[in-house]
MOPAC internal coordinates of N, CA, C and O (Angstrom, degrees):
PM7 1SCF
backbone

  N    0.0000 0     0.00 0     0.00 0    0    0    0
  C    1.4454 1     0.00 0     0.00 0    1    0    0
  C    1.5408 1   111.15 1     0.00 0    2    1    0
  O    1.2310 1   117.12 1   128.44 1    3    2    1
  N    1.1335 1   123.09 1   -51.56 1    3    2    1
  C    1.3971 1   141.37 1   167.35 1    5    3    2
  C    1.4557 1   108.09 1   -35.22 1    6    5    3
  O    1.2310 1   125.21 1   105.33 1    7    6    5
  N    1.4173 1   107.59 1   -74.67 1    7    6    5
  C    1.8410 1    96.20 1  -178.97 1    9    7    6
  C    1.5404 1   107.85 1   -82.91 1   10    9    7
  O    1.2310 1   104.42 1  -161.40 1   11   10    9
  N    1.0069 1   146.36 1    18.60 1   11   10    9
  C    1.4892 1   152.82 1   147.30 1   13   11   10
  C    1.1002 1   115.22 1   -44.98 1   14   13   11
  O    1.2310 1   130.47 1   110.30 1   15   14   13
  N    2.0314 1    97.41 1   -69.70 1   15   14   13
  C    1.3848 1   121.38 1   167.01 1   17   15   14
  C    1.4303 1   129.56 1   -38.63 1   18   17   15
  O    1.2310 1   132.71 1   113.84 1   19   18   17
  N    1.2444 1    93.04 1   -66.16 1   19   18   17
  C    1.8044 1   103.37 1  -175.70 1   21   19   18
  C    1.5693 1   100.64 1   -72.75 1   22   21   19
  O    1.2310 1    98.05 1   144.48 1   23   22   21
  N    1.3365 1   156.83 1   -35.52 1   23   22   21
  C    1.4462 1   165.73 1  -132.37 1   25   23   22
  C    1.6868 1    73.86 1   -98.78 1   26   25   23
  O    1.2310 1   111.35 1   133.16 1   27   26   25
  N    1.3149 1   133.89 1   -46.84 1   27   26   25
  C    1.4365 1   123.75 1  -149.86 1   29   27   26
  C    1.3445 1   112.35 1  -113.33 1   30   29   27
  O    1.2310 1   126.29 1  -162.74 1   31   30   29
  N    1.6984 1   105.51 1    17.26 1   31   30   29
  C    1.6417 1   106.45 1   157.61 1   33   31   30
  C    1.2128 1   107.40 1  -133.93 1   34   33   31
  O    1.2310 1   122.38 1  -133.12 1   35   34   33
  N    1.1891 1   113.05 1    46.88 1   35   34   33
  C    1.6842 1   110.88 1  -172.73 1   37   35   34
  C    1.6326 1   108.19 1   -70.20 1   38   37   35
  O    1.2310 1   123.61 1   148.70 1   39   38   37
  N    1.8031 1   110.69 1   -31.30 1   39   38   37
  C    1.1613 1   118.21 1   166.17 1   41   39   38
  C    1.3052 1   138.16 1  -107.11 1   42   41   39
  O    1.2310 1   125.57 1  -123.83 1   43   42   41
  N    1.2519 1   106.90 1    56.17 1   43   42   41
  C    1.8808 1   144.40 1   168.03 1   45   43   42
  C    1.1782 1    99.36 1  -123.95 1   46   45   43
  O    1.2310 1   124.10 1   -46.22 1   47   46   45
  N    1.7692 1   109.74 1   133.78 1   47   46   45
  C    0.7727 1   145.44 1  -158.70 1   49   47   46
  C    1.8771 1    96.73 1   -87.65 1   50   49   47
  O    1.2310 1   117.71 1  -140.61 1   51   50   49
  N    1.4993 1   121.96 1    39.39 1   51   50   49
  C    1.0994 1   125.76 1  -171.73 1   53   51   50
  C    2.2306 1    94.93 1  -123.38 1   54   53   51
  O    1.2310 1   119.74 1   -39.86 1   55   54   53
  N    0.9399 1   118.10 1   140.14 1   55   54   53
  C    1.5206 1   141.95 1   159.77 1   57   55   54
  C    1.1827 1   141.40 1   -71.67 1   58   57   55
  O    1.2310 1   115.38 1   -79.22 1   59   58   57
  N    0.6924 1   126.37 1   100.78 1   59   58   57
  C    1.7235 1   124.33 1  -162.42 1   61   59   58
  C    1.6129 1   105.03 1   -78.62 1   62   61   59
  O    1.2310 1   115.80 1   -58.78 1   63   62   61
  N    1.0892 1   125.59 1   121.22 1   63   62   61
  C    1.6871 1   136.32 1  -153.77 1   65   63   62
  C    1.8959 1    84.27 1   -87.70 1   66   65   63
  O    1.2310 1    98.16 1    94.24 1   67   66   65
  N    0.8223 1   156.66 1   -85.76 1   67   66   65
  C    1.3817 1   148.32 1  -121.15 1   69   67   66
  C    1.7419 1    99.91 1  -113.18 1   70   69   67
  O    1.2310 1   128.44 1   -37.12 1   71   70   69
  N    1.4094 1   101.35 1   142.88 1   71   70   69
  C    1.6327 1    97.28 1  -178.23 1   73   71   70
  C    1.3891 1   107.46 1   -69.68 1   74   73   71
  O    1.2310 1   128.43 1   155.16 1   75   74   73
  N    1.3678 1   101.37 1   -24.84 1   75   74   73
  C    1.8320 1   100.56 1  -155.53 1   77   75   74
  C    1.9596 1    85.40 1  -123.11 1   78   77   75
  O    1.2310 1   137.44 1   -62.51 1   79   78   77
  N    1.1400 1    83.81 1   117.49 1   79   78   77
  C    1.7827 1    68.31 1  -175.43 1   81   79   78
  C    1.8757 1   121.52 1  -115.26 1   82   81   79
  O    1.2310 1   109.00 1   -24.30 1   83   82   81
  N    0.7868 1   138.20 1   155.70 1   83   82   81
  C    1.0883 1   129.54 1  -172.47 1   85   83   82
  C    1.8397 1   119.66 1   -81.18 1   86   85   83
  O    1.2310 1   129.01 1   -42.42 1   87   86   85
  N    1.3931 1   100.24 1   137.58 1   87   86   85
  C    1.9733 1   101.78 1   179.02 1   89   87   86
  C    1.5847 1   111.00 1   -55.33 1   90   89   87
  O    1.2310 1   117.99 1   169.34 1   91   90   89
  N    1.6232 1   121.43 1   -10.66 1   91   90   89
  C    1.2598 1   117.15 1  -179.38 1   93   91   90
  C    1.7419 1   128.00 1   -88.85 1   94   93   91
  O    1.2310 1   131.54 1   152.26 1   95   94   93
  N    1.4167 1    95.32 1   -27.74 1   95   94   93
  C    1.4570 1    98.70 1   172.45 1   97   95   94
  C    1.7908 1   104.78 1  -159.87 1   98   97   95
  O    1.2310 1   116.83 1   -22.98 1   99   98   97
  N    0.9560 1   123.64 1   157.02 1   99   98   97
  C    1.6900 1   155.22 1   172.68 1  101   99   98
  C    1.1867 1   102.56 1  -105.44 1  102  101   99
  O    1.2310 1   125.89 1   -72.97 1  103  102  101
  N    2.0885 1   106.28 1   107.03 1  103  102  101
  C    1.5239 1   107.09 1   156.32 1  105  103  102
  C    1.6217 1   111.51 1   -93.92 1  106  105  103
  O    1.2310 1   131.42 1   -31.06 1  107  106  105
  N    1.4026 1    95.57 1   148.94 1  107  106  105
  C    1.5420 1    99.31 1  -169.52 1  109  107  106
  C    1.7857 1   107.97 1  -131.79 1  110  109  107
  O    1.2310 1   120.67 1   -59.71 1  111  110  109
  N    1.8506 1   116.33 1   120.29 1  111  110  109
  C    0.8379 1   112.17 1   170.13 1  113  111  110
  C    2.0128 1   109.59 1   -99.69 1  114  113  111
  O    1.2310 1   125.59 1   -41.87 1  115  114  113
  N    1.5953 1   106.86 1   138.13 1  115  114  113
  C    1.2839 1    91.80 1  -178.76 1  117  115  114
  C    2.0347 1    95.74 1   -80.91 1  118  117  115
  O    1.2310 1   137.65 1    -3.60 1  119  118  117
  N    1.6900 1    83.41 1   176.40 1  119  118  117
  C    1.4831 1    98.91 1   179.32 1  121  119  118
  C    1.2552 1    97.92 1   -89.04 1  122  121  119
  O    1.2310 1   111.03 1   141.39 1  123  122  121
  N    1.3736 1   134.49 1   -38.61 1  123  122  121
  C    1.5165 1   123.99 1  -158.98 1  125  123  122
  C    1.2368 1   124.23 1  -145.22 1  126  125  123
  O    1.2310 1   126.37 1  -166.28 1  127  126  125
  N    1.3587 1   105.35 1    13.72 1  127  126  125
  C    1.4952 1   110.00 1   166.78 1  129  127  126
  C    1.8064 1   104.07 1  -153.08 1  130  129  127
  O    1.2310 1   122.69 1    -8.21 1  131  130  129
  N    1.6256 1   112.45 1   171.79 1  131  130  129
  C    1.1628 1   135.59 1   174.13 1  133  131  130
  C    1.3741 1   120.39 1   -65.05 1  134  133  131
  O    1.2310 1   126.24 1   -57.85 1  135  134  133
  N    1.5718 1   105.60 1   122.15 1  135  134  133
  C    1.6432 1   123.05 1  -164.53 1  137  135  134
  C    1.5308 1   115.98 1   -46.88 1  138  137  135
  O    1.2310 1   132.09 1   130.74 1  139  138  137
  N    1.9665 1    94.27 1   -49.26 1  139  138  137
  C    1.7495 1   111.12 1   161.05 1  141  139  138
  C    1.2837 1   113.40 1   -50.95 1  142  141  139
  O    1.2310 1    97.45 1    97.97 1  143  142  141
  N    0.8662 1   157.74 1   -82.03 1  143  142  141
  C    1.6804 1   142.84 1  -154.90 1  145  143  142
  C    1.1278 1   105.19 1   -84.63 1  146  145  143
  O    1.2310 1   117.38 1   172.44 1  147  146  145
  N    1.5973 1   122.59 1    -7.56 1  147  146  145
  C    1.7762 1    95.47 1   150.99 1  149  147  146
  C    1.4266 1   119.96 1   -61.86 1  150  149  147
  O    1.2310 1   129.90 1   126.65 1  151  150  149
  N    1.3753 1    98.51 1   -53.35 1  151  150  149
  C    1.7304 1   109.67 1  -171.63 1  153  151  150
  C    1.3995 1   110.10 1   -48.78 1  154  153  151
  O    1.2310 1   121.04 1   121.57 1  155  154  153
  N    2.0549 1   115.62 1   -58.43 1  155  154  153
  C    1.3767 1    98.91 1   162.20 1  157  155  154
  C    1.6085 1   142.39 1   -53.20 1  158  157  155
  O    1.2310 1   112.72 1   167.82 1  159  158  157
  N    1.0646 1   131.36 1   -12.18 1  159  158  157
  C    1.3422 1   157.53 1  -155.78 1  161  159  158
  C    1.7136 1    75.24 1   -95.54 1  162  161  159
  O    1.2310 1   112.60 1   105.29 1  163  162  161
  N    0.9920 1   131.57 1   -74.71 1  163  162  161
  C    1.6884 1   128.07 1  -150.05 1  165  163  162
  C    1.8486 1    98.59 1   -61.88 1  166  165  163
  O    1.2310 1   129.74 1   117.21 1  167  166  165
  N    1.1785 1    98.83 1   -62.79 1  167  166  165
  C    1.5601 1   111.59 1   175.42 1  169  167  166
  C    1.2463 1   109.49 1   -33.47 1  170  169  167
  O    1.2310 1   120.52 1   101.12 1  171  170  169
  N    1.9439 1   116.61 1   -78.88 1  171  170  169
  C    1.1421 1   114.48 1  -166.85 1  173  171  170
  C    1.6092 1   134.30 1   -52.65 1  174  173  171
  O    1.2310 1   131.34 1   143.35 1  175  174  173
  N    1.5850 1    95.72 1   -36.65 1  175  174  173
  C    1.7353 1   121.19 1  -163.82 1  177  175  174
  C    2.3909 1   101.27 1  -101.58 1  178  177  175
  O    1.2310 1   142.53 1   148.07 1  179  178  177
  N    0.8236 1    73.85 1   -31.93 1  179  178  177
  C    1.4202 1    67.06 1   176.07 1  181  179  178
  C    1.6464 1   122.07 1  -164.05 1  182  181  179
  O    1.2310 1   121.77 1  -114.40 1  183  182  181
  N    1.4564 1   114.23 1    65.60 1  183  182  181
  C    1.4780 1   164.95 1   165.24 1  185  183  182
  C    1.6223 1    96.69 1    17.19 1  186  185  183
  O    1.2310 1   129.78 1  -107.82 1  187  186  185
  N    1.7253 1    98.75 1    72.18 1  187  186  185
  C    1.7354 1    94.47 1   179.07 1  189  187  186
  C    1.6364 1    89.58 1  -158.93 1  190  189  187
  O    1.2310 1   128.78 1   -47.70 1  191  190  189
  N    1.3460 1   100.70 1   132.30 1  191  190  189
  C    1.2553 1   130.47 1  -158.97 1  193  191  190
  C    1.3616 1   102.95 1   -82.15 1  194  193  191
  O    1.2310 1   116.15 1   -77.81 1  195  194  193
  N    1.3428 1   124.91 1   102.19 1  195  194  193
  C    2.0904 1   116.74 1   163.78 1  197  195  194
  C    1.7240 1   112.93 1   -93.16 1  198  197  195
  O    1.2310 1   138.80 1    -3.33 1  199  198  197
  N    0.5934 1    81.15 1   176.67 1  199  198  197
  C    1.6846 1    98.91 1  -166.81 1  201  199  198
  C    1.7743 1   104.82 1   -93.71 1  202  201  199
  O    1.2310 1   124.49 1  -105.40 1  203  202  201
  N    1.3350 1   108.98 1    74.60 1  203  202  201
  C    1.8272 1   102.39 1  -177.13 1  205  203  202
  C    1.9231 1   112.88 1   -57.62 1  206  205  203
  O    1.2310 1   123.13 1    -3.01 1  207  206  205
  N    1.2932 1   111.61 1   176.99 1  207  206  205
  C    1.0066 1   103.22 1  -160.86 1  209  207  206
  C    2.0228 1    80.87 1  -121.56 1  210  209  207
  O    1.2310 1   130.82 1    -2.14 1  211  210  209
  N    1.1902 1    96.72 1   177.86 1  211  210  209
  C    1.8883 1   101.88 1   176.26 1  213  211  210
  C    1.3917 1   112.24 1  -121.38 1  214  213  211
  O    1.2310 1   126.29 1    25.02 1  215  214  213
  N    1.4828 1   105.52 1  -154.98 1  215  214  213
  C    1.5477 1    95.31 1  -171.53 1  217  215  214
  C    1.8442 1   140.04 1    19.16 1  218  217  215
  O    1.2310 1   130.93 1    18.82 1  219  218  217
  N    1.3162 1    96.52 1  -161.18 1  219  218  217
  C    1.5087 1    90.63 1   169.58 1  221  219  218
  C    1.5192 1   127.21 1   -43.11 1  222  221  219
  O    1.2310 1   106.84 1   166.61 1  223  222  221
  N    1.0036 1   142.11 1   -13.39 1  223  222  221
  C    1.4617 1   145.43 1  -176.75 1  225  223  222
  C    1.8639 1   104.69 1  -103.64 1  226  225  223
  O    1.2310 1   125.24 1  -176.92 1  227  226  225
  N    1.1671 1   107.54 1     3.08 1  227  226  225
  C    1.9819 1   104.82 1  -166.86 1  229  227  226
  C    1.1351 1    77.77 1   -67.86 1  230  229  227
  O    1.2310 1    94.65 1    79.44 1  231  230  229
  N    1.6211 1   161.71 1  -100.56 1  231  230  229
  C    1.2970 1   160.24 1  -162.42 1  233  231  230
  C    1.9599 1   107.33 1   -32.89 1  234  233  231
  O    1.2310 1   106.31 1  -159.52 1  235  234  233
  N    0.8859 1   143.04 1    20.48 1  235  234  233
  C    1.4606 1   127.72 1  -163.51 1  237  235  234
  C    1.1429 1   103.32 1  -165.76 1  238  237  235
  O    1.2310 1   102.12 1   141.55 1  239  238  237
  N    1.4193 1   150.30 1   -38.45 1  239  238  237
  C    1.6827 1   146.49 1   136.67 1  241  239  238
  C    1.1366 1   127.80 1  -112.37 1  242  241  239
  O    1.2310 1   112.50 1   -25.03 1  243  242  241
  N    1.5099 1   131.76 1   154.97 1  243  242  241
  C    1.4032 1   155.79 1  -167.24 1  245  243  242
  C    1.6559 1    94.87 1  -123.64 1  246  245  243
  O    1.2310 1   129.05 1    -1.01 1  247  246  245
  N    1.0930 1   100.17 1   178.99 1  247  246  245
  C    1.5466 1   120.07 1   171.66 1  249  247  246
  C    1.4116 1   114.80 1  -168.62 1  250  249  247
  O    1.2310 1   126.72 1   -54.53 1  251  250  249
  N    1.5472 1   104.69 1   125.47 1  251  250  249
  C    1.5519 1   127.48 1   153.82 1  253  251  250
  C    1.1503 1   139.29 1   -64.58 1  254  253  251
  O    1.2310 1   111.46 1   -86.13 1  255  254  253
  N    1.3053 1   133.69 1    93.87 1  255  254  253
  C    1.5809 1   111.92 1  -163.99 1  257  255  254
  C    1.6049 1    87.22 1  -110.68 1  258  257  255
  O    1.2310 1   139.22 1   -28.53 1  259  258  257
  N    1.5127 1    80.34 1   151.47 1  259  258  257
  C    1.7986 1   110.47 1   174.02 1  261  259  258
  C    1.0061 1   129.63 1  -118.71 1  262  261  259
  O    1.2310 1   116.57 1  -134.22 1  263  262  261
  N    1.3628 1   124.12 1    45.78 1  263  262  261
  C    1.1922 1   129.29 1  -154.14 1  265  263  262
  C    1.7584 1   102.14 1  -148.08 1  266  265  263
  O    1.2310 1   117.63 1   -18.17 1  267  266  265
  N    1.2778 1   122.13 1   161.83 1  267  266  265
  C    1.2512 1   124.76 1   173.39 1  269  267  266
  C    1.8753 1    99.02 1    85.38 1  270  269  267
  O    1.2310 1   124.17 1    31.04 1  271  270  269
  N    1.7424 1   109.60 1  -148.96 1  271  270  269
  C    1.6722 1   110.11 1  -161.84 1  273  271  270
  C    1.6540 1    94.54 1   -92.15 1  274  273  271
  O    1.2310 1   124.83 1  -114.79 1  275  274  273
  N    1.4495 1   108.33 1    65.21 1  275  274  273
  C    1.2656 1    91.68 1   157.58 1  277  275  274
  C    1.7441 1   138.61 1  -129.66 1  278  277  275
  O    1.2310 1   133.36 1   -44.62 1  279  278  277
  N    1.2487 1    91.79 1   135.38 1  279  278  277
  C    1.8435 1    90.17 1  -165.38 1  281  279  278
  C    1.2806 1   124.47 1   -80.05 1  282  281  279
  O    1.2310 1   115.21 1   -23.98 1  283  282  281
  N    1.3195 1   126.69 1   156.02 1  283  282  281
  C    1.3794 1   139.32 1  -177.67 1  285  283  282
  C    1.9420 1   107.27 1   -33.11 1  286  285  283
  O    1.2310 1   138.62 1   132.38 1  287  286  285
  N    1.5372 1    81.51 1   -47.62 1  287  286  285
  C    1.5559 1   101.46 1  -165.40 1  289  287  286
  C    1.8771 1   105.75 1   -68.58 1  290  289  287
  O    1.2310 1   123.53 1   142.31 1  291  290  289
  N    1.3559 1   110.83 1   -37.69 1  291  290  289
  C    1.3698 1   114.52 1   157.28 1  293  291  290
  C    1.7946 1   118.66 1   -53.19 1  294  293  291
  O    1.2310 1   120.67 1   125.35 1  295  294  293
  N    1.3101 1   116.33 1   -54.65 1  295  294  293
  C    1.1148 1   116.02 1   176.83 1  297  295  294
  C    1.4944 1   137.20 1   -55.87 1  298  297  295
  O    1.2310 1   127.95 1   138.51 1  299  298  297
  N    1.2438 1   102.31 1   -41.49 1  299  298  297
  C    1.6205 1   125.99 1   157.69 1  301  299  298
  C    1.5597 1   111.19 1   -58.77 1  302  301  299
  O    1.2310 1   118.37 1   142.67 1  303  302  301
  N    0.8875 1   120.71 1   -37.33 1  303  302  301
  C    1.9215 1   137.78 1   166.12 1  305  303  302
  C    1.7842 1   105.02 1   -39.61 1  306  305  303
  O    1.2310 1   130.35 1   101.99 1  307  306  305
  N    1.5567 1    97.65 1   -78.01 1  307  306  305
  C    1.4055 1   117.69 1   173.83 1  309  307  306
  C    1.9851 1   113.19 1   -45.15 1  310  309  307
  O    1.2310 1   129.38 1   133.10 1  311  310  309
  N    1.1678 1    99.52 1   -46.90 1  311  310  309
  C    1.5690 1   117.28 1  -178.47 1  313  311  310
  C    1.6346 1   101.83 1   -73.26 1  314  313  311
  O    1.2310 1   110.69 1   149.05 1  315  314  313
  N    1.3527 1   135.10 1   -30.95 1  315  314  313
  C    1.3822 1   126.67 1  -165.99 1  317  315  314
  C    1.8950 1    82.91 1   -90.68 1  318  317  315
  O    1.2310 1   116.12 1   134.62 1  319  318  317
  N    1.4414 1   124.98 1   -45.38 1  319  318  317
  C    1.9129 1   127.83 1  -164.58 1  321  319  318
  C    1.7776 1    99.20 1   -57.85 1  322  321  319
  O    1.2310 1   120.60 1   149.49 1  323  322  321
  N    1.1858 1   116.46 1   -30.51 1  323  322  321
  C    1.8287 1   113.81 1  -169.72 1  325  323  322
  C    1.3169 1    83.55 1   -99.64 1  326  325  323
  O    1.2310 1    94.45 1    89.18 1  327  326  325
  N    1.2207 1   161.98 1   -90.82 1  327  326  325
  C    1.2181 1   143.15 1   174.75 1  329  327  326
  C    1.6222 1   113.23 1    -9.74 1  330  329  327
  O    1.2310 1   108.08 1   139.74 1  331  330  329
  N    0.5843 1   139.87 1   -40.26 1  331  330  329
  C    1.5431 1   131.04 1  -160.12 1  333  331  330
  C    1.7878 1    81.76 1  -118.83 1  334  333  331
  O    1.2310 1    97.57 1   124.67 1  335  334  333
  N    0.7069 1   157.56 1   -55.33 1  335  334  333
  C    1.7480 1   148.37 1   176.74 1  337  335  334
  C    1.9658 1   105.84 1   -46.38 1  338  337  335
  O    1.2310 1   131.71 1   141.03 1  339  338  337
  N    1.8304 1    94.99 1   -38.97 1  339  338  337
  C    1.4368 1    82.57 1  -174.86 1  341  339  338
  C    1.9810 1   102.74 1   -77.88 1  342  341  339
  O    1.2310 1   121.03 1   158.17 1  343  342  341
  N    1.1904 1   115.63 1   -21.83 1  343  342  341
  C    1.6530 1   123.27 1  -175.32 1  345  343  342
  C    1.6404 1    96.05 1   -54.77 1  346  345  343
  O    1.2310 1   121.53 1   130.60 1  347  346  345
  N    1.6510 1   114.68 1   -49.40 1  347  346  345
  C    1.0824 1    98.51 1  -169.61 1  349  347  346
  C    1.5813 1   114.40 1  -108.79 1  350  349  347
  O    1.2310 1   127.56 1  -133.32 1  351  350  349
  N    1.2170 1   103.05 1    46.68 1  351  350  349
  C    1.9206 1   110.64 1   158.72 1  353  351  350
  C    1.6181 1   104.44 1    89.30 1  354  353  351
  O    1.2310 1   119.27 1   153.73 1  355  354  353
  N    1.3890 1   119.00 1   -26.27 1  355  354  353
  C    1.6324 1   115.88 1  -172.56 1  357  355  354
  C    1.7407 1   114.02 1   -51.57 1  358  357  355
  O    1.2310 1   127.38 1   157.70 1  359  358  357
  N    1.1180 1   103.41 1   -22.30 1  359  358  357
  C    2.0165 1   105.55 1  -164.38 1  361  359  358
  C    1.8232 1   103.11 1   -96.98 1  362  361  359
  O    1.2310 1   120.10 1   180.00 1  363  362  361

């Protein structure tokens, strides 16, 4: 799920935080906007939960986790919402 994920935003304007990253979750810094209203943006507009970050970094990374009941068909979900967020200027 993990390299699915990341393999299928290579062209989003989003960063992959760790060189070596773990199969359980994807930290993600955006390039040009705030980590918070991405995360809300997914939640509110199309009902999929990201992983906000706290403190000083809540504005600067999110996180994906891949781990637990989640299906291909979920993942591709998440992958079609940043695609279509980046179409319309949010990313």
């Amino acid at each position: 799920m993990a390299e699915d994920f990341r393999n299928s935003i290579k062209d989003l304007p989003l960063e992959i935080v760790s060189e070596s990253p773990s199969n359980a979750v994807t930290c993600l810094r955006p390039v040009h906007g705030g980590a918070k209203e991405i995360v809300r943006i997914l939640k509110d507009e199309y009902n999929i939960w990201a992983c906000p970050n706290g403190g000083e970094m809540a504005d600067v990374v999110f996180r994906i986790g891949h781990i637990g009941h989640i299906t291909s068909e979920d993942n591709h979900k998440l992958i079609d919402a940043l695609h279509d967020m980046n179409r319309r200027g949010l990313l």
